[in-house]
N, C-alpha and C positions, 0 to 999 in steps of 0.2 A: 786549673791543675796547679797554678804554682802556687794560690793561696792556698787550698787545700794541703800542698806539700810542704808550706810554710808551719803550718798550724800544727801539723802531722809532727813534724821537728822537733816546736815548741812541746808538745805531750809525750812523744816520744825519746828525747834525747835523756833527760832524767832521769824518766821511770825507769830505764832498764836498769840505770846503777841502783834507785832506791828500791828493785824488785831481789837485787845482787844481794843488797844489806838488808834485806827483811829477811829473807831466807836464811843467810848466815845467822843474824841474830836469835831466829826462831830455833835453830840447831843448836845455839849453845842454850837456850830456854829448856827446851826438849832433850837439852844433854843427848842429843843425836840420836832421836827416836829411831830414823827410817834407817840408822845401822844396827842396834842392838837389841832391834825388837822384828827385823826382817824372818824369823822362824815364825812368830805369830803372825804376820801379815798371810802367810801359806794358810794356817789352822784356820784362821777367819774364814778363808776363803771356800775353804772344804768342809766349816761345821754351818754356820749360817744358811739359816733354812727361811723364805719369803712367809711373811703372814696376812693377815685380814688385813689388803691395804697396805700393805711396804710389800718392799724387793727383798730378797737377797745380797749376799753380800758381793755375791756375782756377777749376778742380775746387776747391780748399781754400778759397781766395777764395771763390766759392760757398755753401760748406759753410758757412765761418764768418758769411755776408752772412743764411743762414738765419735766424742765432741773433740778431746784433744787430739787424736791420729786422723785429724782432719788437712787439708791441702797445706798447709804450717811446714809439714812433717817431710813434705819433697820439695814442694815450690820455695818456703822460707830457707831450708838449708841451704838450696842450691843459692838464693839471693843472700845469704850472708856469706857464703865464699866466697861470691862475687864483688863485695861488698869489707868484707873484711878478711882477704883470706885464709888460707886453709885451716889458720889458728882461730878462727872460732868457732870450727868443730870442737875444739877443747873444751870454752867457754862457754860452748853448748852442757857440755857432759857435765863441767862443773855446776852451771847454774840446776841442772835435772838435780844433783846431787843433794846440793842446799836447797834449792826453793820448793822439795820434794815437803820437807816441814811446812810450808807454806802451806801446802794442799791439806797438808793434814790438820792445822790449824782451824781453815776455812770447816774443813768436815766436821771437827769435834764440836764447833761452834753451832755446825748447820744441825747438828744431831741433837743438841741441846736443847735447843729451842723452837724446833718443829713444831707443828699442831698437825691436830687428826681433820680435816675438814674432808665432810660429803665423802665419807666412807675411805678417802686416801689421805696416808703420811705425807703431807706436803711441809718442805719448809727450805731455808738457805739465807744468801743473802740479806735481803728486806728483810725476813722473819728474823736472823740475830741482832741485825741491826737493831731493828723496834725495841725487843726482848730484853735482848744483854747488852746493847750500849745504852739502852733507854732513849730514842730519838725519832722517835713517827713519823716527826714531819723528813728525815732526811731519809728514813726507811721507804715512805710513799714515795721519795723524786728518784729511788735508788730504783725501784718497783715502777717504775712510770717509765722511765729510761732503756732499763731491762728489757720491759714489755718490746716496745718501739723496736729496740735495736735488734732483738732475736726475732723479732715477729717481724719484723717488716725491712731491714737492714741487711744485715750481715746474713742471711740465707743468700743473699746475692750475689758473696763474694765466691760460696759455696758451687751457686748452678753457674757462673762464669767460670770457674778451672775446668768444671765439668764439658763443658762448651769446648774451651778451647782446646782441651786434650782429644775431646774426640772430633774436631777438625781437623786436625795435626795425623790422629791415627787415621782415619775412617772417610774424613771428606764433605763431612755431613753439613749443612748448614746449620748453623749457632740457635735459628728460631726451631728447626727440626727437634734437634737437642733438647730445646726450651722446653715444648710441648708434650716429651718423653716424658724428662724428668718429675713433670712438674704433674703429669697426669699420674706416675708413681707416689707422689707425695703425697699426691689426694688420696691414695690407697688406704696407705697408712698411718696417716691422720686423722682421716672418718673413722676409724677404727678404736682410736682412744687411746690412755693409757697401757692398756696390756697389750695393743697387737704394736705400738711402739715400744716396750720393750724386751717383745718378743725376736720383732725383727734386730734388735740391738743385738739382745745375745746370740742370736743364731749366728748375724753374719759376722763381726767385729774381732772372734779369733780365728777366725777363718781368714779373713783379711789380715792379720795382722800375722800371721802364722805362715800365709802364702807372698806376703809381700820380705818377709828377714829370709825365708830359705833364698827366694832368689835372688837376693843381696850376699847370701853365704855363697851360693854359686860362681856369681862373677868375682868376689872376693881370692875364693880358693882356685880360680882359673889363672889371678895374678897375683901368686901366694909371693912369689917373688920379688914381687913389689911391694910387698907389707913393710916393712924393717926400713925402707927408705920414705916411705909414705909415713909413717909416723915418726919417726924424727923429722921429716919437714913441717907437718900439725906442731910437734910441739913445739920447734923451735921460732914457727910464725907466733906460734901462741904466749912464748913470753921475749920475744924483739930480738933473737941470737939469729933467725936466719936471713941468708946473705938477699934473697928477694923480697920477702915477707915482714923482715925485721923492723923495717920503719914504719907502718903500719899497723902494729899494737896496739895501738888506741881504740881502732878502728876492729880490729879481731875479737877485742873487748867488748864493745858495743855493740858490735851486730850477732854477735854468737849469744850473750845475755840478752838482747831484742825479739832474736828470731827464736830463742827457747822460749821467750815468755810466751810471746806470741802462738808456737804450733804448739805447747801444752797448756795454754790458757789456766798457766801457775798465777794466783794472785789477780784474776778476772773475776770470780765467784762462779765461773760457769759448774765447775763441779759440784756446788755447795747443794743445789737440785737434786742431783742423784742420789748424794753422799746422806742427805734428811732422808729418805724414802725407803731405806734400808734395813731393816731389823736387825740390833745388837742389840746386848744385855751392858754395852757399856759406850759412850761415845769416843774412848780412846780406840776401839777396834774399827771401827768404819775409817778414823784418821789415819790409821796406818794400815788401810786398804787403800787411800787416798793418794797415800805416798808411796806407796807402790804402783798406783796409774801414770805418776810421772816417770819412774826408772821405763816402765814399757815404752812408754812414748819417747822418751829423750834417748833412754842408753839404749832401747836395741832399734825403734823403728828410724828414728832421726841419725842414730849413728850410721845405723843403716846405709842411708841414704849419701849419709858425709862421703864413708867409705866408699862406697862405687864411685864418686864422682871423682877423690882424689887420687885414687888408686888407677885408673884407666886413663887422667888428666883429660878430662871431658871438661874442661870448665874455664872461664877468664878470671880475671880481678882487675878494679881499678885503681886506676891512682890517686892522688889529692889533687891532681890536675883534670882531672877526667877522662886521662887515657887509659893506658893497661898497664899495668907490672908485667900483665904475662897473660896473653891471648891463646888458646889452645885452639880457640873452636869460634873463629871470627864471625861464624854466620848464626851463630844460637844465641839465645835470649836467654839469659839468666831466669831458671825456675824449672819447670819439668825437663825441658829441651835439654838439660844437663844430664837428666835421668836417663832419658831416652838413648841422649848419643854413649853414655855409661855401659848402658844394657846392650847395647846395638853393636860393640867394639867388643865383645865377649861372646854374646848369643844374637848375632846379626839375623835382621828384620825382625825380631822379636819385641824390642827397644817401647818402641812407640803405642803398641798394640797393649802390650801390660802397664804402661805410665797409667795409658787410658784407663783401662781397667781399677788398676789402683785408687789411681784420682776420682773414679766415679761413685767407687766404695767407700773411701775415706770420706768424700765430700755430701753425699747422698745421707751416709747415716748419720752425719755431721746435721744435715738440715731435720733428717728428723728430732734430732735431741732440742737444735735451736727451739722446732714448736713446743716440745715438752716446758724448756724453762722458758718460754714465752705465757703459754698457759699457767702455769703455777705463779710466775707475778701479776697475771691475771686474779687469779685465785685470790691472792695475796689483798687486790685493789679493790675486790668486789667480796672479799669473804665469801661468809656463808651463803648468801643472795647468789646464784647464778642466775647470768642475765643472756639472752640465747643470743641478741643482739650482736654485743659484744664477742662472744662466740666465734658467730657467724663470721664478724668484720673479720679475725683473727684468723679463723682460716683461708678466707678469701685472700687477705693481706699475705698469708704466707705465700700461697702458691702463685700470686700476683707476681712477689719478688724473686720468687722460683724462675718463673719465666722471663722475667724485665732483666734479669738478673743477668741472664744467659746471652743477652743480646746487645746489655748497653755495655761500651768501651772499658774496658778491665782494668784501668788507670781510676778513671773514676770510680769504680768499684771498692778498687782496694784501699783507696784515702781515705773513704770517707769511712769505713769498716774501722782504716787504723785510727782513726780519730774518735770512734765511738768507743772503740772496744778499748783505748787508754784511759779514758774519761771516765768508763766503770772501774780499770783498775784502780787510777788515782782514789777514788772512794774508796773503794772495797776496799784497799790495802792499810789505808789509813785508820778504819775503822778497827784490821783485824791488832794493830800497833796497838789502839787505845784497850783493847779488851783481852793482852797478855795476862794480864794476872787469873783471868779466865779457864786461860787454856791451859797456863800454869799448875791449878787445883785440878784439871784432871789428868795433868803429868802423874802428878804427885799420888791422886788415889789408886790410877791404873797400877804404880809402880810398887806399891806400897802391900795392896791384894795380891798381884804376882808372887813379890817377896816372901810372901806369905804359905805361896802355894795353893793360894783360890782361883776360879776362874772369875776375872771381875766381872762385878756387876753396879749400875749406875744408882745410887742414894742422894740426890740434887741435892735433901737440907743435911747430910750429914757434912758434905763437902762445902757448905755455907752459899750455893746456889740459887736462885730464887727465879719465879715463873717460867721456870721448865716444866708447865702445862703434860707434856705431852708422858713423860719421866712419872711424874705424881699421877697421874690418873692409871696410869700402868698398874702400878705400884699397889691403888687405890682397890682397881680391879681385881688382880690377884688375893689382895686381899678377903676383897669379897667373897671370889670364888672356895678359898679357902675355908670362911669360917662357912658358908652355905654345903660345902663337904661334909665338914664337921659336923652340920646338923642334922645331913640327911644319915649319918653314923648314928 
């Protein structure tokens, strides 16, 4: 554990600043897309209609709201007020704010350069890599890694919260649990593409929709306590208050850590969804992108902030490793925050719905995992499907489902944060060198609006090349067209 937490440091400590400054800088690139283009983010939403082989623009919304309001979104808050107190709830809001461009970047990219493979819109990560940075070899180890880490990894960390919440609620033993979930998964697995993201949209606003009321609940039960609970957030959050204040550093770091982390801003997990989607332009899917982070950060994560600070369910440590300020001696920084939050408001309720939450979040989190597990599948094996490899993949998943649920949750979560930094380090890197990219379709989307058109995407007007998926569209409509024409 301690190399693992060594290593975890060394990947960790950084990137949250370098996740802080790509964001920022992508806002001043995008001249602040996800503020003065949030009325189009709504339209996308409610005109975008799924076709032959893509989603929706709902449907992918959905898909990818699966992956980020995953255990991040309760377990990470409560361990960065632990960790850096109260003030980086702020740092959380902030980073949703900026690194929301982030997401959207990731998507215009993924939209770009998708291909149509074996009847579905697949594409993201690996796929702009190769495409729009030009680099195959570093596209396969990005797609080889991916694979690994979503198929066989990080569903682990997933069926472990899942475990532990409902010990905590229920009493159940961890392999009990294991053998649930893991026989759910096989469900909807076996089933493919469409019954995973059928089950995404069904359940994902409904969770997300039943998890903010009951945070508005306990909130407006200690309305009372609003006005003093946020001047203590902000005042921890820039070093003026009298407990918190020496600690800034630390509200910094772990409020932009624990954001990256429960919205998987700058990881490329969205970039899956975001390729799979049908628009007439890749700046619409981007800022439906950037609006899957406001969901997750500003309302389910603040969410979460708020109840804990508001009811003072929660500790913080010091630089020494004691406390600044112990509330609740006997709880472990992560759900247990939540719980004793809900339980000080709506007593014995607490525990029963973390579970619930956590099972939801975490559950429809592992199904997305297979989804981008498979598609860098796709990615390694092209056109050739191989049943082989298939097969190992689902085995592997619901293998990790179970093991997952039963081995030590320390281990678990190191080794997840050690992977899932090591994508970002790439991915983010990648998205830096291919600004000018994303720039040119600032510029067209912004240009058509002005206009008073509804955009639509022209790769070589815009000076873009092997956006495959773009040109054959294009190519086809055409065809359809003049074959109209003939049969007139």
């Amino acid at each position: 554990m301690d190399i693992l937490s060594t290593i975890s440091a060394w990947v960790w400590d950084p990137l949250a600043y370098f996740a802080l400054g790509l964001g920022a800088f992508f806002t001043l690139v995008t001249k602040g897309v996800q503020f003065r283009r949030l009325p189009d983010m709504f339209r996308q939403l409610t005109t975008s209609k799924s076709g032959d082989g893509g989603l929706s623009s709902f449907q992918s919304l959905a898909l990818t709201l699966s992956s980020r309001m995953g255990v991040g979104s309760i377990a990470g808050v409560a361990t960065a007020i632990a960790s850096g107190g109260p003030g980086a709830i702020f740092w959380m809001a902030v980073m949703g704010l900026v690194g929301s461009t982030t997401a959207y970047a990731e998507a215009v990219l993924s939209q770009i350069y998708k291909r149509r493979i074996r009847g579905e819109d697949r594409g993201g990560m690996p796929y702009y890599i190769k495409y729009g940075l030009k680099a195959p070899w570093l596209a396969t180890i990005v797609a080889g890694a991916a694979f690994v880490g979503y198929g066989f990894v990080f569903p682990g960390i997933q069926a472990n919260s899942i475990a532990s919440s409902t010990q905590q609620a229920f009493h159940l033993d961890p392999w009990i649990t294991g053998l649930a979930v893991t026989g759910l998964l096989a469900i909807v697995i076996i089933g493919g593409t469409k019954r995973i993201v059928h089950v995404a949209e069904s359940v994902v606003p409904f969770m997300a929709v039943g998890y903010v009321l009951t945070a508005v609940v306990v909130i407006a039960l200690n309305l009372e306590k609003v006005p003093e609970t946020v001047s203590m957030i902000l005042g921890s959050a820039i070093g003026i208050d009298q407990v918190f204040g020496g600690i800034v550093g630390y509200a910094v770091a772990w409020g932009v850590r624990r954001a990256v982390f429960a919205s998987a801003t700058g990881f490329g997990e969205g970039t899956y969804a975001a390729a799979a989607a049908r628009a007439t332009h890749p700046a619409k899917q981007g800022i439906v992108q950037a609006f899957s982070i406001y969901i997750d950060i500003l309302l389910v994560c603040m969410a979460t902030g708020l109840m804990i600070t508001i009811t003072g369910t929660y500790h913080v440590l010091d630089k020494a490793g004691g406390f600044l300020m112990n509330n609740v001696p006997d709880a472990v920084a992560g759900p247990n925050f939540v719980q004793l939050a809900i339980n000080t408001t709506l007593p014995g309720w607490g525990s029963v719905f973390v579970a619930i939450a956590i099972f939801l979040f975490a559950f429809t989190s592992q199904i997305f995992f297979f989804y981008v597990a498979t598609t860098n599948l796709v990615f390694l094996l092209g056109e050739k499907r191989n049943r082989v490899a298939e097969t190992v993949l689902k085995l592997g998943a619901l293998g990790i489902s179970y093991f997952g649920a039963v081995v030590n949750a320390q281990s678990m979560w190191a080794v997840g944060d050690i992977g899932y930094g090591i994508l970002s380090w790439l991915n983010m890197a990648c998205l830096l060198l291919m600004t000018p990219i994303v720039w040119k379709i600032v510029k067209d989307y912004d240009r058509q609006r002005s206009l008073g058109h509804d955009p639509t995407f022209d790769p070589g007007a815009v000076g873009i090349t092997r956006a495959d998926w773009w040109q054959s569209e294009a190519l086809g409509d055409k065809t359809a067209t003049e074959s109209t024409a003939s049969r007139s």
